[in-house]
MIDO-891045 format. One record per residue (C-alpha): x, y, z; residue in one letter; residue number from 0. Coordinates in steps of 0.1 Angstrom, whole numbers, plus 5000, padded with zeros to 4 digits. Example, Ala and Ser with C-alpha at 12.3 -4.5 7.8 and 13.67 -1.06 7.14 Angstrom:
MIDO-891045
<node><u>5123</u><v>4955</v><w>5078</w><rest>a</rest><nr>0</nr></node>
<node><u>5137</u><v>4989</v><w>5071</w><rest>s</rest><nr>1</nr></node>
This chain:
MIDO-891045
<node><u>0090</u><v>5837</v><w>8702</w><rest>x</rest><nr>0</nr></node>
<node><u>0114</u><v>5808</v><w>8710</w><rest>x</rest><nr>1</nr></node>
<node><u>0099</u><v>5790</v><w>8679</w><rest>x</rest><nr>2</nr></node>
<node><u>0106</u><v>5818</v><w>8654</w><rest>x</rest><nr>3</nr></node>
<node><u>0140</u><v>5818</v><w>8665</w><rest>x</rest><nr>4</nr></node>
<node><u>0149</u><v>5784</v><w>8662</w><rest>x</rest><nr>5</nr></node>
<node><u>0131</u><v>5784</v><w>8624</w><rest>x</rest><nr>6</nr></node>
<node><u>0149</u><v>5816</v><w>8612</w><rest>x</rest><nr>7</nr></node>
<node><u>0183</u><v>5798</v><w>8626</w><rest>x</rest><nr>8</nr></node>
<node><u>0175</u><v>5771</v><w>8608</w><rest>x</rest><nr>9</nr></node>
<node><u>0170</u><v>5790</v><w>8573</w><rest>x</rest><nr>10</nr></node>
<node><u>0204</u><v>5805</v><w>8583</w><rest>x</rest><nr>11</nr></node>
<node><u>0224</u><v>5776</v><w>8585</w><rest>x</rest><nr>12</nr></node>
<node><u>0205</u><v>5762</v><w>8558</w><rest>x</rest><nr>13</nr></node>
<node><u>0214</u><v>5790</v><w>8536</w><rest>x</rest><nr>14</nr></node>
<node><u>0250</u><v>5794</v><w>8547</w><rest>x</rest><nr>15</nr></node>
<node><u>0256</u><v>5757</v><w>8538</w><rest>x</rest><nr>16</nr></node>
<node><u>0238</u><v>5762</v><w>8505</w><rest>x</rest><nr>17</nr></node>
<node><u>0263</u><v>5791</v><w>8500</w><rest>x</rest><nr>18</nr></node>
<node><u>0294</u><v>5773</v><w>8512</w><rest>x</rest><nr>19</nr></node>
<node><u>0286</u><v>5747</v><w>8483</w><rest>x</rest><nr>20</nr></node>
<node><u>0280</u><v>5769</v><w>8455</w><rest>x</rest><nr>21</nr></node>
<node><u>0315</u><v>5782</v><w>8467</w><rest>x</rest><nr>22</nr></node>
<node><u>0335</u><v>5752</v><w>8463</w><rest>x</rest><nr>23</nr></node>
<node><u>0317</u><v>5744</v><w>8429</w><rest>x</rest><nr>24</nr></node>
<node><u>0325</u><v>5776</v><w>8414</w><rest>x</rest><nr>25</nr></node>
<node><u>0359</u><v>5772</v><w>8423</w><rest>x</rest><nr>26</nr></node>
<node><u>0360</u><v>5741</v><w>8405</w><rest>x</rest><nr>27</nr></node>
<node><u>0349</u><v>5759</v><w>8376</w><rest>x</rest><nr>28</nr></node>
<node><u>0364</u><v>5786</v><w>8357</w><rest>x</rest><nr>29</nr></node>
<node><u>0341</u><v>5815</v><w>8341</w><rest>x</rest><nr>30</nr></node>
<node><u>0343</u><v>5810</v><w>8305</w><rest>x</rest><nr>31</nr></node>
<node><u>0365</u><v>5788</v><w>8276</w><rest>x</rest><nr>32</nr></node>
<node><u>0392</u><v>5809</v><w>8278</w><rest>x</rest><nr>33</nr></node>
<node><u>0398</u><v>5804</v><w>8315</w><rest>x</rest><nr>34</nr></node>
<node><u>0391</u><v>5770</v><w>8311</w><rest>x</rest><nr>35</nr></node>
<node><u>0416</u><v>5764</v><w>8286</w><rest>x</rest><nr>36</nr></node>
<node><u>0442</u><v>5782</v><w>8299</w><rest>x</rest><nr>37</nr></node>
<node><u>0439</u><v>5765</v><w>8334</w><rest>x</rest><nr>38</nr></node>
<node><u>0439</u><v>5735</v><w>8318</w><rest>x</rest><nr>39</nr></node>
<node><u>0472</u><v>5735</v><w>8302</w><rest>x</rest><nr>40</nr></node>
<node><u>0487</u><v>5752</v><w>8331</w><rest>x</rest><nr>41</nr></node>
<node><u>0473</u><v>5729</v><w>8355</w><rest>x</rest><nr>42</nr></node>
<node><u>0485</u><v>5693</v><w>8332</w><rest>x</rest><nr>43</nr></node>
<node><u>0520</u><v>5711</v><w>8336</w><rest>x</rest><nr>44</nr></node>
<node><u>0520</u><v>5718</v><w>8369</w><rest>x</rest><nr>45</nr></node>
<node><u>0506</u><v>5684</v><w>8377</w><rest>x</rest><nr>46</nr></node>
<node><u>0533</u><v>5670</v><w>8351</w><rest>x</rest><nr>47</nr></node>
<node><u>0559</u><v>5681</v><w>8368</w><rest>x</rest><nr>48</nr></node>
<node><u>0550</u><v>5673</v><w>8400</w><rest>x</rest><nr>49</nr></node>
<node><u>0541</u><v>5638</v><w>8393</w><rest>x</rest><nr>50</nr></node>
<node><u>0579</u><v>5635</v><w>8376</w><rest>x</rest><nr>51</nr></node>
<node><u>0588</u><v>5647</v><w>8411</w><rest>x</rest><nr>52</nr></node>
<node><u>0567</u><v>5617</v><w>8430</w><rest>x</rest><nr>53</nr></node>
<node><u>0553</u><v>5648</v><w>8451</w><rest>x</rest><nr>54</nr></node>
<node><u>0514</u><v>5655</v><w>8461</w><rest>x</rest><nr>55</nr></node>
<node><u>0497</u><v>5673</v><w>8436</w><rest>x</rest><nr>56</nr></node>
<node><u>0495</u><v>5705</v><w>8453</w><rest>x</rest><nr>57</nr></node>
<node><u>0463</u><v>5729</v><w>8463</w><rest>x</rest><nr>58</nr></node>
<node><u>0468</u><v>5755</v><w>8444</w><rest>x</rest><nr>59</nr></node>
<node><u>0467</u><v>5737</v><w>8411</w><rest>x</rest><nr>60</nr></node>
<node><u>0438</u><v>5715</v><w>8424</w><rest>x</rest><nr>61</nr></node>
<node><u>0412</u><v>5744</v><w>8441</w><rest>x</rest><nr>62</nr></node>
<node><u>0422</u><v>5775</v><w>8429</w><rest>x</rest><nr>63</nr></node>
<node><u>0412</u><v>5792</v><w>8398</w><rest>x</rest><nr>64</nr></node>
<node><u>0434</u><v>5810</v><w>8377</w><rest>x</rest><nr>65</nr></node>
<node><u>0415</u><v>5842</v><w>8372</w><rest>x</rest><nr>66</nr></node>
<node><u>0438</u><v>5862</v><w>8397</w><rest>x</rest><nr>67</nr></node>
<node><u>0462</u><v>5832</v><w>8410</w><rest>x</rest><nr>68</nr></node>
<node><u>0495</u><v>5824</v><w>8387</w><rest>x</rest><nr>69</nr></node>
<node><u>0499</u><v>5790</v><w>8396</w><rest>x</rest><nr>70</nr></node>
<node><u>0537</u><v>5792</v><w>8380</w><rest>x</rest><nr>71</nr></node>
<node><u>0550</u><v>5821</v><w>8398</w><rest>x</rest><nr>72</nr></node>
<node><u>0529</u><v>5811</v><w>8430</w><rest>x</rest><nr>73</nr></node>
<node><u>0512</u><v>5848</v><w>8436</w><rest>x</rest><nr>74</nr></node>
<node><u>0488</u><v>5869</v><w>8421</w><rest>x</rest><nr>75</nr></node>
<node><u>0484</u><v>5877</v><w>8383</w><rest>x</rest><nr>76</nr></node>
<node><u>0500</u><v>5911</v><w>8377</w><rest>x</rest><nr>77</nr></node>
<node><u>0488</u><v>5934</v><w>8348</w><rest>x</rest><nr>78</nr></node>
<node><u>0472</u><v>5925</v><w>8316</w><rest>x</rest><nr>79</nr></node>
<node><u>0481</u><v>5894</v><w>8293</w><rest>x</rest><nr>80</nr></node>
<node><u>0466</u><v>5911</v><w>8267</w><rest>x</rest><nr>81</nr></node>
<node><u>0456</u><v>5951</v><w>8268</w><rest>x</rest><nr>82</nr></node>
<node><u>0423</u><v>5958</v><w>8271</w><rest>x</rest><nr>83</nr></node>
<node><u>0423</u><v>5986</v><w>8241</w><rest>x</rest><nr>84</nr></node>
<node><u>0444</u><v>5965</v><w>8219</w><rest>x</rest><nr>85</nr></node>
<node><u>0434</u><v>5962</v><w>8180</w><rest>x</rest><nr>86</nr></node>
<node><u>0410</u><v>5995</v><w>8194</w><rest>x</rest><nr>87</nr></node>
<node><u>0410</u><v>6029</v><w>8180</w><rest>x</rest><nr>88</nr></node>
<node><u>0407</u><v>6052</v><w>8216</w><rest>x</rest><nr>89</nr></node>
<node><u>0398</u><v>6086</v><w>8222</w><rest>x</rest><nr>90</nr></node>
<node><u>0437</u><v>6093</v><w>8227</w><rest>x</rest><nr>91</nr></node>
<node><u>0449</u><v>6076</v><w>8193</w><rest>x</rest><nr>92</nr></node>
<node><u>0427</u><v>6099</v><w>8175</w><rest>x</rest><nr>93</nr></node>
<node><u>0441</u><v>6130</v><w>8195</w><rest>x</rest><nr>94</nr></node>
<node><u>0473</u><v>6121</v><w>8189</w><rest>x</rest><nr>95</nr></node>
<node><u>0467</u><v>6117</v><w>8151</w><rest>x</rest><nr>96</nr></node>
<node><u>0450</u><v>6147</v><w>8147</w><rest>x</rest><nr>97</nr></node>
<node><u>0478</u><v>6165</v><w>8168</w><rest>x</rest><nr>98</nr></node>
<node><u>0500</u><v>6149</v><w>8147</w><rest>x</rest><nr>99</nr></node>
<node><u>0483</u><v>6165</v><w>8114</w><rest>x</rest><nr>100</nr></node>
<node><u>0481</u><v>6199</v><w>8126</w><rest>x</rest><nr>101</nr></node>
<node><u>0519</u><v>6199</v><w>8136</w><rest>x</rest><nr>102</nr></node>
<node><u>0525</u><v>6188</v><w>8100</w><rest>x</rest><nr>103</nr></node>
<node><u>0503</u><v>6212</v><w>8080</w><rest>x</rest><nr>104</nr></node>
<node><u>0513</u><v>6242</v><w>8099</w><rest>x</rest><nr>105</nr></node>
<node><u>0552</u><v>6234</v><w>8092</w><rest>x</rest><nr>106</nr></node>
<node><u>0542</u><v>6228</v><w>8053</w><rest>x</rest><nr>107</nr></node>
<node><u>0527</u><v>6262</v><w>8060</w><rest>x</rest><nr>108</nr></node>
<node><u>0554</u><v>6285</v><w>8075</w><rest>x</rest><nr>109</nr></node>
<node><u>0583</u><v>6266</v><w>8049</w><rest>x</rest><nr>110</nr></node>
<node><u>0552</u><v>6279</v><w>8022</w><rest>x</rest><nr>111</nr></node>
<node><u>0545</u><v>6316</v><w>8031</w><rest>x</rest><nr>112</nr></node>
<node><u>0573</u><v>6342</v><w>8025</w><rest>x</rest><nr>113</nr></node>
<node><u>0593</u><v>6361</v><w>8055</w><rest>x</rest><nr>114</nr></node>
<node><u>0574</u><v>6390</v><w>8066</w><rest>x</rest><nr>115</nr></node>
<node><u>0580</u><v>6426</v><w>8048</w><rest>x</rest><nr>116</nr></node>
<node><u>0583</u><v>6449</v><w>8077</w><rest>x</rest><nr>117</nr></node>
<node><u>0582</u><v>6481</v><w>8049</w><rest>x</rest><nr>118</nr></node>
<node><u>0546</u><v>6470</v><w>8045</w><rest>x</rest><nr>119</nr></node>
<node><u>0537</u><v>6471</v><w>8079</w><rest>x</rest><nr>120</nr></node>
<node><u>0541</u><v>6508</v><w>8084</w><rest>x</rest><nr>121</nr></node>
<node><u>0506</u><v>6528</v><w>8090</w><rest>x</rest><nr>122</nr></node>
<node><u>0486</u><v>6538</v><w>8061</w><rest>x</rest><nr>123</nr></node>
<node><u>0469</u><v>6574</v><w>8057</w><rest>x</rest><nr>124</nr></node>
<node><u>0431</u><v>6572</v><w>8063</w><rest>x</rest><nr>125</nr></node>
<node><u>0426</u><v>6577</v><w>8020</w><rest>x</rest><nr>126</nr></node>
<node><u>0448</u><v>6553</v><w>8015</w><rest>x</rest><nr>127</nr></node>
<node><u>0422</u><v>6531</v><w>8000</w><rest>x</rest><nr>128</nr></node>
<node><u>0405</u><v>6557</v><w>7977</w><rest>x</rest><nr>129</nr></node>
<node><u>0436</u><v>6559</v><w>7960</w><rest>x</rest><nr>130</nr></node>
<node><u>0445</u><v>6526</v><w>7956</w><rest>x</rest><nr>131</nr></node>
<node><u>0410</u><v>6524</v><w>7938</w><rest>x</rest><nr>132</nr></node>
<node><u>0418</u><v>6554</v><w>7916</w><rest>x</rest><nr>133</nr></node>
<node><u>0456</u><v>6544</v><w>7909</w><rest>x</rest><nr>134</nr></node>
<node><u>0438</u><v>6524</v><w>7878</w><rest>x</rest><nr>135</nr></node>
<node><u>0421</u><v>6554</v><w>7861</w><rest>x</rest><nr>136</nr></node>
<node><u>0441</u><v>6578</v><w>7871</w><rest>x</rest><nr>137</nr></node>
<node><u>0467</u><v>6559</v><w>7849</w><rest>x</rest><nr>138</nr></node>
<node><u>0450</u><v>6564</v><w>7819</w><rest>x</rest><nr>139</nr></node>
<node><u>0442</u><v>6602</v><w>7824</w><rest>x</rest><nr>140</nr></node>
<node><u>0480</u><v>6608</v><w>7831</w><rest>x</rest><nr>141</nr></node>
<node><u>0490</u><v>6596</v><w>7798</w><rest>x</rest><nr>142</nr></node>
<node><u>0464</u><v>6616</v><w>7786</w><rest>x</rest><nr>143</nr></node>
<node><u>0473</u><v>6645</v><w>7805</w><rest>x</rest><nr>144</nr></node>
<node><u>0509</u><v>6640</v><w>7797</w><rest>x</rest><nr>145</nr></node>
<node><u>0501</u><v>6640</v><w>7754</w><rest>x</rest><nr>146</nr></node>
<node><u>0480</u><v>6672</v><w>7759</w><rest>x</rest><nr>147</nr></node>
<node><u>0509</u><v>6694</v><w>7774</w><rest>x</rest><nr>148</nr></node>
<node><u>0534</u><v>6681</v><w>7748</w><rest>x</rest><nr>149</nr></node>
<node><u>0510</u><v>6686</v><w>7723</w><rest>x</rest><nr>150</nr></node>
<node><u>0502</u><v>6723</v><w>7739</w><rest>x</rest><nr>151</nr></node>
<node><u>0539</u><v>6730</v><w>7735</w><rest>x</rest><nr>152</nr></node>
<node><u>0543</u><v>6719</v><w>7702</w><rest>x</rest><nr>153</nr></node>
<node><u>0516</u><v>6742</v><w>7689</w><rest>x</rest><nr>154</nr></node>
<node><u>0530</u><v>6772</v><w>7707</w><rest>x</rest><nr>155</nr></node>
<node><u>0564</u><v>6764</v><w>7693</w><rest>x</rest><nr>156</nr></node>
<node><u>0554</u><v>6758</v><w>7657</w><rest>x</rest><nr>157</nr></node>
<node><u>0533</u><v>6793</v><w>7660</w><rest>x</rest><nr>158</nr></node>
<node><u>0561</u><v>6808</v><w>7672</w><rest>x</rest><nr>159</nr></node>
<node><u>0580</u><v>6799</v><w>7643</w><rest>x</rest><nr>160</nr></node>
<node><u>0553</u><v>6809</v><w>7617</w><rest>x</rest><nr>161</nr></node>
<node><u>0555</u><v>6845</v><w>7633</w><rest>x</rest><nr>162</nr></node>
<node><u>0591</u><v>6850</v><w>7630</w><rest>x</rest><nr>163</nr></node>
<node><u>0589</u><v>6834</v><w>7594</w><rest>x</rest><nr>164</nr></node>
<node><u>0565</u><v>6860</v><w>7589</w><rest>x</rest><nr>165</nr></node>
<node><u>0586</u><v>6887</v><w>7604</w><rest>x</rest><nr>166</nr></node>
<node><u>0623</u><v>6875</v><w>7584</w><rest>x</rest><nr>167</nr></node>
<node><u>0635</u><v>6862</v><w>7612</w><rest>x</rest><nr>168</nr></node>
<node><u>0659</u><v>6885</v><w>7619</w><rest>x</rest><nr>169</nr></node>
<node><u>0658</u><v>6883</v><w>7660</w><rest>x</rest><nr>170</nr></node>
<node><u>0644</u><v>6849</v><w>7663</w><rest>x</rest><nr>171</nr></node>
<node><u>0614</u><v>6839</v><w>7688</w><rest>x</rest><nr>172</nr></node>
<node><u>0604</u><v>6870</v><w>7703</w><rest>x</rest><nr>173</nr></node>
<node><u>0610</u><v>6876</v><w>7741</w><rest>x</rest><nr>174</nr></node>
<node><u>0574</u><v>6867</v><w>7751</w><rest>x</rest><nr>175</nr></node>
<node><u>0572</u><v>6838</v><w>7735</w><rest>x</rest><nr>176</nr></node>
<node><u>0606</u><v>6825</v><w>7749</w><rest>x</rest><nr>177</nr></node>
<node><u>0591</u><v>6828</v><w>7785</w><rest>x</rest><nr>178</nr></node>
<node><u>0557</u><v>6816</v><w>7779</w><rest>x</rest><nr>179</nr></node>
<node><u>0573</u><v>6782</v><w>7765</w><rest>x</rest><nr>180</nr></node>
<node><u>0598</u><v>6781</v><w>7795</w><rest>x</rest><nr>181</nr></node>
<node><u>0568</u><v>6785</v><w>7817</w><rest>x</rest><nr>182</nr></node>
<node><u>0545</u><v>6758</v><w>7800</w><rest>x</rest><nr>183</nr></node>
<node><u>0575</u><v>6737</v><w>7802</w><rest>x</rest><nr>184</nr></node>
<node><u>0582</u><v>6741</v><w>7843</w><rest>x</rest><nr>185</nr></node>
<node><u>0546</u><v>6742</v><w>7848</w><rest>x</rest><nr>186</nr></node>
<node><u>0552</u><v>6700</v><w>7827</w><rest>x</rest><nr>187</nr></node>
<node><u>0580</u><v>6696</v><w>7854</w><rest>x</rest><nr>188</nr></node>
<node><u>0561</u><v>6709</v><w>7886</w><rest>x</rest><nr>189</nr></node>
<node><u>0533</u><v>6682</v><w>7873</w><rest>x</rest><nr>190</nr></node>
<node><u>0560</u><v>6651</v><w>7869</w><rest>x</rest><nr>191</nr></node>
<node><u>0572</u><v>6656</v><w>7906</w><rest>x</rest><nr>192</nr></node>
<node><u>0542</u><v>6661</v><w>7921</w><rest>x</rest><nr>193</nr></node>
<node><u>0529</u><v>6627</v><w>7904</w><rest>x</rest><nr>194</nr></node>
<node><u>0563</u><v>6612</v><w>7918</w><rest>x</rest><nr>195</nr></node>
<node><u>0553</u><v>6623</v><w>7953</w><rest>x</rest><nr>196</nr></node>
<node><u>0521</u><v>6607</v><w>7949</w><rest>x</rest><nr>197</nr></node>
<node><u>0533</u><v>6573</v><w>7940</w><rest>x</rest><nr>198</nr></node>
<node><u>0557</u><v>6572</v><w>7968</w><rest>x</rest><nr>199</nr></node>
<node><u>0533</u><v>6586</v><w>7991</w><rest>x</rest><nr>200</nr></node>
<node><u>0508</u><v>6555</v><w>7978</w><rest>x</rest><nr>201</nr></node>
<node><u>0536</u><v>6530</v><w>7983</w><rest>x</rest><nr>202</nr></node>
């Protein structure tokens, strides 16, 4: 037992000082080019100015690498030099753009559409939409309708006329007559308003 102690003690200390070595060496070393020559420079200035100062070099320049030591301000590197998403298009930068581009078309869009009509927004009957599709035809059939009665009237008049040529003329139109014409010509009236209605009531 006393032997496999003394042997795994052994590979300890052995390991620890194999350890302790690669330690020192990679502090000696920066990680990559960049490191390397940045250290560099700051290190020939350091030890520049202190050997215009006749002073030891010091231990920070000498053992410590400047990964997360700032040899110049004595402490630890704060922040980025450079930021780690520059010359980068992130998730947020696109947000922001697009954000930016909705913002925009929807104020091209309200300076575009015209203020709101309230008169238009008032409730519509439930046939409102079969007589929007018959406003077309019955626009023809009006006029239509319209010629027939004047022509209707005409006719009566003109008989009229023929009969009381026939009779001398003495009394003009006969009584009859007089009041079927009145009443073709209110029945014409009656027609035109309710037609009015119905365009307002459509509206």
């Amino acid at each position: 037992m006393a032997s496999t102690h003394t042997s795994l003690d052994a590979a300890a200390t052995e390991r620890k000082a194999r350890l302790a070595k690669l330690k020192s060496l990679k502090r000696k070393q920066p990680d990559n080019a960049d490191d390397v020559d940045s250290n560099s420079t700051t290190n020939l200035e350091l030890r520049s100015t202190e050997a215009q100062s006749n002073e030891p070099p010091s231990v920070a320049t000498t053992y410590l690498s400047g990964r997360n030591y700032d040899p110049t301000t004595r402490g630890p590197k704060l922040g980025f030099e450079q930021a780690p998403t520059e010359n980068e298009e992130t998730l947020e930068d696109r947000a922001a753009q697009i954000s930016e581009e909705t913002s925009r078309k929807a104020a091209e869009e309200e300076k575009q559409d015209k203020p709101l009509d309230l008169f238009k927004l008032q409730p519509k009957k439930p046939n409102w939409d079969l007589k929007r599709d018959l406003a077309k035809k019955m626009e023809l059939l009006d006029t239509r309708t319209d010629n027939a009665i004047a022509r209707l009237v005409r006719e009566r008049i003109e008989g009229a006329r023929k009969k009381l040529d026939a009779q001398d003329g003495e009394l003009g139109m006969a009584g009859e007559e007089l009041v079927e014409g009145m009443h073709v010509r209110e029945r014409a009236e009656e027609e035109d308003a309710r037609r009015e209605r119905e365009d307002l009531d459509m509206v």
